[in-house]
Structure formats: C-alpha cells, structure tokens
C-alpha positions in Angstrom: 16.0 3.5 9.2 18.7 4.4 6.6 16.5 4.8 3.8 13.9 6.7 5.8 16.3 9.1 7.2 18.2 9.4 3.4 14.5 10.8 2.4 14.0 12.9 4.9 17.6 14.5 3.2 17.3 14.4 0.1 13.8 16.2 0.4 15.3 19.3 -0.4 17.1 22.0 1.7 16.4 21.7 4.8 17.4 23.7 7.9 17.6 21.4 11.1 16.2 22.8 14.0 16.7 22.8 17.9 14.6 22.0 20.8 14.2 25.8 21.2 13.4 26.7 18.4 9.8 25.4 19.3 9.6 28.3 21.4 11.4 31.1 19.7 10.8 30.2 16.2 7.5 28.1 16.3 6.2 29.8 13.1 8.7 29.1 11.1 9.4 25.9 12.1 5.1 25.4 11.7 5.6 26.8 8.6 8.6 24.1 7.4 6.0 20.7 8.7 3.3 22.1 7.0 5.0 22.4 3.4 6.4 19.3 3.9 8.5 18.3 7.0 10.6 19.9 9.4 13.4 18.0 11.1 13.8 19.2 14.7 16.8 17.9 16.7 16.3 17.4 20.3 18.7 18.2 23.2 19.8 14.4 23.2 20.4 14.5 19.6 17.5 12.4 18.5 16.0 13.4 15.3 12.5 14.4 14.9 10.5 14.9 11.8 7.4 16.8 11.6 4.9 16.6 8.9 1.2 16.6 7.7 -0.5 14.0 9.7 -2.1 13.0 5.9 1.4 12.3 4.8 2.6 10.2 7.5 -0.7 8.4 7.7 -0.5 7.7 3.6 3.2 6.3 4.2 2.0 3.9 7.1 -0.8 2.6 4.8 1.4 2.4 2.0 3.5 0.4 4.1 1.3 -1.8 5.8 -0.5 -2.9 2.6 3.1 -3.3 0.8 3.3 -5.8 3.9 0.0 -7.7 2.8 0.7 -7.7 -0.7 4.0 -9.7 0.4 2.5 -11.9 2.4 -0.3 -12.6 -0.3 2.8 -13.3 -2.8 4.4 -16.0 -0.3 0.5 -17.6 -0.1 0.8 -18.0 -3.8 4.2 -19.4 -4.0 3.4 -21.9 -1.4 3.5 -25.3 -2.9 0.4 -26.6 -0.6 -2.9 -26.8 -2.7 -5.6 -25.6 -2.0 -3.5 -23.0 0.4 -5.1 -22.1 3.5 -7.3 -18.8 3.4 -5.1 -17.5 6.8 -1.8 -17.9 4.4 -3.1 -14.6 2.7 -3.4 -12.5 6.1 -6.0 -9.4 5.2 -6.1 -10.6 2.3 -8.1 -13.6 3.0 -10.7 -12.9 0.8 -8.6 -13.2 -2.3 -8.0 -16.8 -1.7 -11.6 -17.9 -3.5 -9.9 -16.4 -6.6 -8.5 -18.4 -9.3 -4.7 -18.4 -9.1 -4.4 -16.1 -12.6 -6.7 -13.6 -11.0 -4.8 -13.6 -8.0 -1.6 -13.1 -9.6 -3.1 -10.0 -11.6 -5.0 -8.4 -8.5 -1.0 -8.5 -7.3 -0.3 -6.9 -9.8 -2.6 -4.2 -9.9 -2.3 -3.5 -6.2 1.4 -3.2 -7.1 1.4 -1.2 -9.6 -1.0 1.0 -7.6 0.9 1.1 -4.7 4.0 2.3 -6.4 1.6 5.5 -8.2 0.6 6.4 -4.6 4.1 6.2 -3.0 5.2 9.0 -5.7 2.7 11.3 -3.4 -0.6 10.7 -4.7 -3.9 9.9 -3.6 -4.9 6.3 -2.0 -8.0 6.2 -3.2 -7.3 4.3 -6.5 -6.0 1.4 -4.2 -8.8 2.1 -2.3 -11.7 1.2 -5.3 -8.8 -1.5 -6.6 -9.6 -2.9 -3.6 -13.1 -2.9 -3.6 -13.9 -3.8 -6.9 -11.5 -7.3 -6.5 -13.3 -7.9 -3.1 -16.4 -8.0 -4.8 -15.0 -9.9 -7.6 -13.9 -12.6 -4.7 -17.5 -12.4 -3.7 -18.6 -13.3 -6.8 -16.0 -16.5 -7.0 -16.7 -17.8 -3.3 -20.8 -18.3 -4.1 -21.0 -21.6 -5.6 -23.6 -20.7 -8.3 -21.6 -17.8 -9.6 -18.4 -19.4 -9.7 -19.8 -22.2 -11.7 -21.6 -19.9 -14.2 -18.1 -18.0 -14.3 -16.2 -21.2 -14.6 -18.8 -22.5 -17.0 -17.7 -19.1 -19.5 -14.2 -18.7 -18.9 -13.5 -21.2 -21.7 -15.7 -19.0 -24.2 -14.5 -15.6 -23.2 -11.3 -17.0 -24.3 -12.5 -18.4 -27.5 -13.3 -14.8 -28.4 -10.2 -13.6 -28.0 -8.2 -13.2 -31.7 -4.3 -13.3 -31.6 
C-alpha cells in the first residue's frame, strides 16, 4: 500500500512509536490517534496506524463506493444493449435510468466523492444518493417514465442557447 503508507507520512510530523510505548506512554500516544493518527511500530517491525474509528470508516466508504462508481462506469461502456441490471453491482438501481442521466449521476457521485476524500462529511453523497435512487424509482414505473419520456422533448424546447 505505497500510497497509503506515503499519507500516513506526509501527514505531518510524526513521531513513530514502539510496542512499549503502549504501556509507558499510552497518553501521549492516545493523544497522537485521536488528533489524527499515530503510527506505532511493533516488535516485528510491522507498522500500525491508529486513528478515529470515524476516519477510517469514512476512507473504507470512500473506497468502497469509488469501487461501485467503477464498476457502474464499465456497465456503461459495455457495448451490450440494454445492459444487464447485475453489470451495475450496488448500483443496480441506476440501470432504469436513461444513459445521459446515468452518465451525470457518475458524475455527481464523482465529484462528490472527491469533496469528501479532502476530509469532509459523507453525507452529501449520502442525499446524492438518495435523491438519484428515487429518481430511478420514478424511471422504472412505466406510467412515470412515459409521462417523463413524453416531456423530455419539451423541457428541451425551453431551453434558449
């Protein structure tokens, strides 16, 4: 995990500490995970981190949707139409969307994704989220997606260039 390892560096200074200093130094090394993270070297020589649980928890949901979000991509790439719901993993639900929208909710989750892994909250992604799920709600019951189909064409008459 090179570029894991390079953050935990360039974090700041950072004082590495030993097994025992769990015992004879517990406060400060406390003190160190709580404001951020603490690397703690063990007798072996295997490095350690310790941080906020909420930190390490946003980082592994970070990840794990940056994983969706690729595998969404791919599903929209693939040549086969219409693509199979099961192409877009946990994002199933996205696949009753027309391909512009799906393209844009991409986007947005992108974009979203990037703000929160700066250190901010999830919970943007979190109503991004729900708001295009009910959106895909909306598109998979036939008599709303023909009533949206049936205005698309003059919502974009509207539009002036």
């Amino acid at each position: 995990m090179i570029v894991g390892m390079r953050r935990v560096a360039e974090s700041g200074p950072q004082v590495t500490y030993q097994a025992t200093d769990l015992a004879r130094h517990h406060r400060e090394v406390l003190d160190a995970a709580r404001s951020g993270q603490a690397l703690l070297r063990d007798k072996d020589g295997t490095a350690l981190v310790l941080a906020p649980a909420a930190d390490v928890e946003r980082t592994y949901e970070i990840a794990e949707l940056a994983l969706e979000l690729i595998r969404a991509r791919r599903a929209i790439d693939h040549d086969a139409v219409p693509r199979s719901a099961a192409l877009y993993g946990d994002f199933a639900w996205m696949s009753v969307l027309p391909d512009d929208a799906q393209r844009r909710f991409l986007d947005e989750l992108t974009e979203g994704l990037l703000v929160a892994a700066s250190g901010t909250s999830l919970r943007p992604v979190e109503l991004l989220l729900g708001d295009w799920r009910a959106t895909a709600e909306a598109w998979a019951d036939p008599d709303t997606r023909e009533a949206l189909l049936a205005s698309e064409p003059a919502l974009l008459a509207d539009i002036e260039l």
